[in-house]
N, C-alpha and C positions, 0 to 999 in steps of 0.2 A: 282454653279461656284463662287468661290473668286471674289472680285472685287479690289484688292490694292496686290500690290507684296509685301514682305520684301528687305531684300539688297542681293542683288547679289553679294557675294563671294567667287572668285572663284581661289582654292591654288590644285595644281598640285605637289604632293609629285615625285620623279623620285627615282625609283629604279629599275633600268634597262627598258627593251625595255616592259616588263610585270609588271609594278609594282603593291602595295597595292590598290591605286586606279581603273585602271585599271582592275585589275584583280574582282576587288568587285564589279565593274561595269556591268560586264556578270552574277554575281550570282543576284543582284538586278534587273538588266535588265529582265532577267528570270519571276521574282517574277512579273513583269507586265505584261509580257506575260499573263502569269497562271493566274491572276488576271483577266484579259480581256479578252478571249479566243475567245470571238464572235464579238469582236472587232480586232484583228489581221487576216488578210490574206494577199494568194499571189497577187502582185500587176503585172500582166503579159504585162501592158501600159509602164511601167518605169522598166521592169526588173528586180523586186526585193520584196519587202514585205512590209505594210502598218499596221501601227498603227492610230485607230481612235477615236477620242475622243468621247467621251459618247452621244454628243450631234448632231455626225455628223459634225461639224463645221470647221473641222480641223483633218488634218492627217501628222503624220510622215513617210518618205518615205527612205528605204535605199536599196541600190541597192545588189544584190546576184553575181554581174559580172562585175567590171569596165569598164572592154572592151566594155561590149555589152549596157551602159547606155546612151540611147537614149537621158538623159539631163543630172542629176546631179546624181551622187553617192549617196547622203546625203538632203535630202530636207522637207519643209513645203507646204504643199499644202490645201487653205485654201478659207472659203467661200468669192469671193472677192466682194459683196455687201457691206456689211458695210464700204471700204475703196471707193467703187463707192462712195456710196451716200456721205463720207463726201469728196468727192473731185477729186477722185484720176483720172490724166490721164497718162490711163497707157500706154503713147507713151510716158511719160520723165522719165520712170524708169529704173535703170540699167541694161546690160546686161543679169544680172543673176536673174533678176525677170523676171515674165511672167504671162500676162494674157490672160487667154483663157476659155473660156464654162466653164462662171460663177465662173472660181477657179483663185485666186491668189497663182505663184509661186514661191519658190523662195531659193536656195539650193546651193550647191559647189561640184566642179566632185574633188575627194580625186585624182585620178591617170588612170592609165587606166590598171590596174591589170588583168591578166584572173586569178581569185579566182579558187580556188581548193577544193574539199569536200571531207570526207572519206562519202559516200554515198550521198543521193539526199541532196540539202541546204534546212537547214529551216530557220525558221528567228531568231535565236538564233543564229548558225552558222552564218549565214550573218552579223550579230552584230559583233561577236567574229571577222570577220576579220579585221572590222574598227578596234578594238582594241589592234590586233596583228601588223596591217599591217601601220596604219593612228593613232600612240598612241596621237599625239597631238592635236587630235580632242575630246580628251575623256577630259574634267575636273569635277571638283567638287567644287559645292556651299555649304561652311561650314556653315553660316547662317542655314541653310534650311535643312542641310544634306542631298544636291540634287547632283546626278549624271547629266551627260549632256552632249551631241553630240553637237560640233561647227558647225554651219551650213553656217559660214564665214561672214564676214561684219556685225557682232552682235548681229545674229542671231542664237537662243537655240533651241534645243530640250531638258526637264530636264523633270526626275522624282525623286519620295521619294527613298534615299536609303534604309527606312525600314516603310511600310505603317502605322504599329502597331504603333512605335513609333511618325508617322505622328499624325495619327487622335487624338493622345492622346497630340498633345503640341496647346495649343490654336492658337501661331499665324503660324504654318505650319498645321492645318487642310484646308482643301480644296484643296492644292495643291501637290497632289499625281502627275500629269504630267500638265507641264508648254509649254505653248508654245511661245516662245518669241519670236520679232520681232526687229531691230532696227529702231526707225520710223524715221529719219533720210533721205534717202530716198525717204520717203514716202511722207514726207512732202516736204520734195521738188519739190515732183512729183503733189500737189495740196491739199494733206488729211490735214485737221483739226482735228486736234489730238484729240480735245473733245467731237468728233462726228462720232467717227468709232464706231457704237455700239457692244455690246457686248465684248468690247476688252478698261483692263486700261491701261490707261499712267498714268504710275508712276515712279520718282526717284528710281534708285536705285543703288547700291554700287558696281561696277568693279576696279578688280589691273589692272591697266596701268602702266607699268612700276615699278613694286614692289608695286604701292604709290593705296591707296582708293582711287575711283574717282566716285562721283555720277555724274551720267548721265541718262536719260530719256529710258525708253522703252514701249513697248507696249507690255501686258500680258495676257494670255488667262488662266487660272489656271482650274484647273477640280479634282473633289472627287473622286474616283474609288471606295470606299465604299457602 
């Protein structure tokens, strides 16, 4: 695992309801799937399908049925020790966080859709509806050449748009899927940012309003090679 981000930035081409972006986003998204294989199943607790990072530490969560999503559409669900020991009580955390048996959570409901399949969903299909149905959750980090699911309140899910070309630039090796956090939050809630282990707080570059803006996050970075 990485231990320091690059800059987060992140530019949204619009060409229609399906644009460049978007659309490059289900064939790349794919590529992780298929990279992962023993790491992606159905998630039948949250209704939907689970991406897990190599090390168990962390997973991505997207739901296969708005209607029937017992919390969030879209979420990170993650080991919440390290944000125990440096602090955290998690009675002053917002709404849309949650701790419960050992995991910290913490996601955004996109709508409350009853998705549609031309056969059973898988979690390619269930991707593809964020991207048909919820486009402005989909962006991309130029920096990095990282796709990325909004997960609301500053919160990423991102991976490499092309691995090969990952592993091969020195400073995007290791960070084939990102798991970001805003600690924000968090630290309000009690964390000591330099003491959630296994997770950096690093600077990094977000468009706020057109304009660069560094601002702080907290980064989970992972190889899939």
């Amino acid at each position: 695992m990485a231990g320091t981000g690059a800059a987060l930035l992140f530019v949204l081409s619009a060409c229609g309801n399906l644009d460049v972006v978007a659309k490059e986003s289900v064939t790349s998204f794919e590529k992780v799937l298929d990279a992962i294989p023993g790491q992606v199943s159905a998630d039948e607790m949250n209704g939907g399908f689970s991406l897990s990072a190599p090390d168990g530490s962390a997973r991505f969560i997207w739901s296969e049925n708005y209607a029937a999503s017992p919390l969030h559409d879209v979420m990170l669900e993650l080991d919440a020790q390290p944000f125990l020991d440096a602090g955290l009580d998690a009675g002053k955390l917002p709404e849309n966080y949650a701790v419960a048996g050992g995991k910290l959570m913490v996601g955004v409901k996109l709508g409350d859709d009853e998705l549609a399949y031309s056969g059973d969903p898988t979690p390619l299909a269930a991707y593809g509806q964020i991207v048909e149905k919820y486009r402005d959750a989909i962006g991309f980090h130029t920096s990095l050449d990282h796709f990325n699911v909004n997960l609301g309140d500053g919160n990423l899910f991102e991976w490499a748009k092309d691995f090969q070309v990952n592993a091969a630039t020195k400073e995007k090796q290791d960070k084939d899927i990102v798991f970001v956090l805003n600690p924000d939050p968090l630290i309000a809630a009690g964390v000591d940012p330099g003491a959630a282990t296994g997770w950096a707080y690093a600077q990094v570059t977000v468009d706020v309003g057109g304009k660069p803006t560094e601002v702080y996050k907290f980064l989970k970075p992972f190889d899939l090679a």
